[in-house]
N, C-alpha and C positions, 0 to 999 in steps of 0.2 A: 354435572353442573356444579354439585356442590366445591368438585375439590377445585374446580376454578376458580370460582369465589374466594375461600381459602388463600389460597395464593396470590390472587389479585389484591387480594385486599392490603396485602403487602404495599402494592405499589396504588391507588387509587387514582393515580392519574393516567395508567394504565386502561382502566374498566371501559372504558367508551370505544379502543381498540377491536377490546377483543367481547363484541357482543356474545359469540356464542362459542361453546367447549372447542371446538374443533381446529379453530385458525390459533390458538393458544395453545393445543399441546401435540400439534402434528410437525414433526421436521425444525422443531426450534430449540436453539438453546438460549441463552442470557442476555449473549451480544446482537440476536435477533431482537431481543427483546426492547434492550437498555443500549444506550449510546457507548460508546467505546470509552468515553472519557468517565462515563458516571462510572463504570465499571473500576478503573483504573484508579480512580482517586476514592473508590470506595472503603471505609474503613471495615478492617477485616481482624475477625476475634478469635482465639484459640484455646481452646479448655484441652487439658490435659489429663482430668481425673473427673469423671460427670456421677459417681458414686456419693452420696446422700452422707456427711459425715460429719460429729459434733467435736466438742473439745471437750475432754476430759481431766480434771483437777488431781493430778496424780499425788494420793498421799496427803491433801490438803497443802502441798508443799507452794502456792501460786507458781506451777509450772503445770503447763496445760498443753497435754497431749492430744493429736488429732488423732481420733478414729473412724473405722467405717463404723456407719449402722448395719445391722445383721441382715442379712439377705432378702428376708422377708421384708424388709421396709424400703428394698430398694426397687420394687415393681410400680410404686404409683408414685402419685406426687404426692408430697405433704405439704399440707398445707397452714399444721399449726402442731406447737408439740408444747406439751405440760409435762410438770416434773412434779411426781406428789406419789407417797406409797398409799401405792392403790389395793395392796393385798396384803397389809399389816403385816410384815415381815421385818420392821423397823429400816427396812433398805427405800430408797427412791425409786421408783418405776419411770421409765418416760413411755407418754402415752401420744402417739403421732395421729393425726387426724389427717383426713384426706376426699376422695371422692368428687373429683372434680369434675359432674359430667359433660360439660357442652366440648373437652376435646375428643377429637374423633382418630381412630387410628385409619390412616387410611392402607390399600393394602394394591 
């Protein structure tokens, strides 16, 4: 029920359809769902690179290279990042903060 929801909520004009899980995810796809025109004039987005990545000031020279973040920062979401030496090494750390629980991975 919940992943219904989820995805309805997308469309809310939808919800009064499809009361309960079953007539919503048996035998249907989009253009069961949504008129052929919404579908068709719908605007449509493309990401190419969905990897977590900052700009880096190479040299102090104001030329700013793009990198990834290290592997490790690319499992969650982030949702806020400080820049401050956090381990006295006179270098800058960045520190990425995250834990966003109401998403649900569904499976």
């Amino acid at each position: 029920m919940q992943f219904r929801l989820n995805r309805l909520c997308l469309f809310p004009n939808l919800l009064h359809l499809y009361l309960t899980a079953p007539p919503f995810v048996t035998g249907q796809d989009l253009s069961d769902i949504l008129p052929r025109v919404d579908i068709a004039e719908a605007k449509q987005d493309k990401a190419d690179v969905l990897a977590k990545r900052y700009f880096r000031d190479e040299a102090g020279k104001n030329w700013f290279q793009l990198k990834p973040l290290p592997p490790e920062a690319q499992f969650g979401m982030v949702q806020g990042i400080t820049y401050e030496d956090y381990d006295g090494d006179d270098k800058k750390d960045l520190l990425l903060t995250g834990n966003f629980f109401p998403f649900q991975v569904q499976k």
